[in-house]
C-alpha positions in Angstrom: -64.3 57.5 -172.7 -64.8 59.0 -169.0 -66.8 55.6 -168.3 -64.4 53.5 -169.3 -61.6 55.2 -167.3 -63.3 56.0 -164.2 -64.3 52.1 -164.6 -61.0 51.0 -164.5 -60.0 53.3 -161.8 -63.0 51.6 -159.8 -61.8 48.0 -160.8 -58.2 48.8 -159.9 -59.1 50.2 -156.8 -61.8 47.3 -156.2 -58.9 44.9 -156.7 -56.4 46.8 -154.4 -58.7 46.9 -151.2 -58.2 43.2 -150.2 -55.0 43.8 -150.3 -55.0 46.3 -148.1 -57.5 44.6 -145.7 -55.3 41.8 -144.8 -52.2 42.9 -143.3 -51.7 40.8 -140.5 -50.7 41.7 -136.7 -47.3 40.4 -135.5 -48.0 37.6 -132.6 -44.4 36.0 -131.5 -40.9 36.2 -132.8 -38.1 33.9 -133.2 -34.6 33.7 -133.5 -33.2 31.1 -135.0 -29.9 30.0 -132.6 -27.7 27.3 -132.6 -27.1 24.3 -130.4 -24.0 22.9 -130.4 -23.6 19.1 -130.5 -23.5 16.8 -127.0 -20.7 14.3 -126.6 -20.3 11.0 -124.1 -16.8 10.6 -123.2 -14.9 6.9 -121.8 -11.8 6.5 -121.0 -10.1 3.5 -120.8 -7.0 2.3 -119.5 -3.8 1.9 -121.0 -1.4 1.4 -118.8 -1.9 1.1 -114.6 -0.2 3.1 -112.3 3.2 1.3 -110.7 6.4 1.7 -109.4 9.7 1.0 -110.4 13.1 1.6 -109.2 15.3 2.7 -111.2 19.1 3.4 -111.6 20.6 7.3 -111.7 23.9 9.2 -110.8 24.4 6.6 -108.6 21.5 6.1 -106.8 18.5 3.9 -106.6 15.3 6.0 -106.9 12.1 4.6 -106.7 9.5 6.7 -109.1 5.9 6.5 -109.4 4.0 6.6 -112.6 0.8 7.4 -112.5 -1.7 5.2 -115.0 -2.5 6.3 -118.0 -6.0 6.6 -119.8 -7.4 7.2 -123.7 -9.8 9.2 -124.0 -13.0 8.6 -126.0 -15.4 10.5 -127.2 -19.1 9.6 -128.9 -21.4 12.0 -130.8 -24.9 11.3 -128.6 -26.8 14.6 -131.0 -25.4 16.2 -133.7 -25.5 20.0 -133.5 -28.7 21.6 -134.7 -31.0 25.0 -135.2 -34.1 25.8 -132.6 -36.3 28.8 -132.7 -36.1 30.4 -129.5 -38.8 32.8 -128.5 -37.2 36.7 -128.7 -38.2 40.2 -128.8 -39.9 41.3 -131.8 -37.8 43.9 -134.1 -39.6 46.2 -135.7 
């Protein structure tokens, strides 16, 4: 009975060593950090810029309106993840 016991205690122990044996060393760490999404804009013109004159309490006033644009926007890259090299934690 003591053979077989101290046997498995030997296995068991023979089997738990590798385990042991490997543990790794830490080399770089990363955070993972977002990067939000890049955009093209246009504009384009809707109306120009003129002048008018125009009738009020009596009085001819000439006003200026500046022209007028729409703007547009176009997704160029969507937003996405990168691992960015940080300070290890341990």
């Amino acid at each position: 009975m003591k053979k077989v016991l101290l046997g498995a205690v030997f296995a068991a122990s023979a089997f738990a060593a590798p385990a042991f044996a490997w543990e790794g060393q830490v080399v770089a760490c990363y955070d993972k950090v977002w990067v939000p999404a890049k955009y093209k804009y246009n504009k384009t013109l809707v109306m120009a810029a003129h002048s008018e004159w125009e009738h009020k309490n009596g009085q001819m006033i000439k006003m200026h309106y500046p022209a007028v644009y729409k703007e547009h926007k176009h997704l160029v890259k969507p937003g996405h993840y990168v691992a960015r090299k940080a300070p290890c934690k341990h």
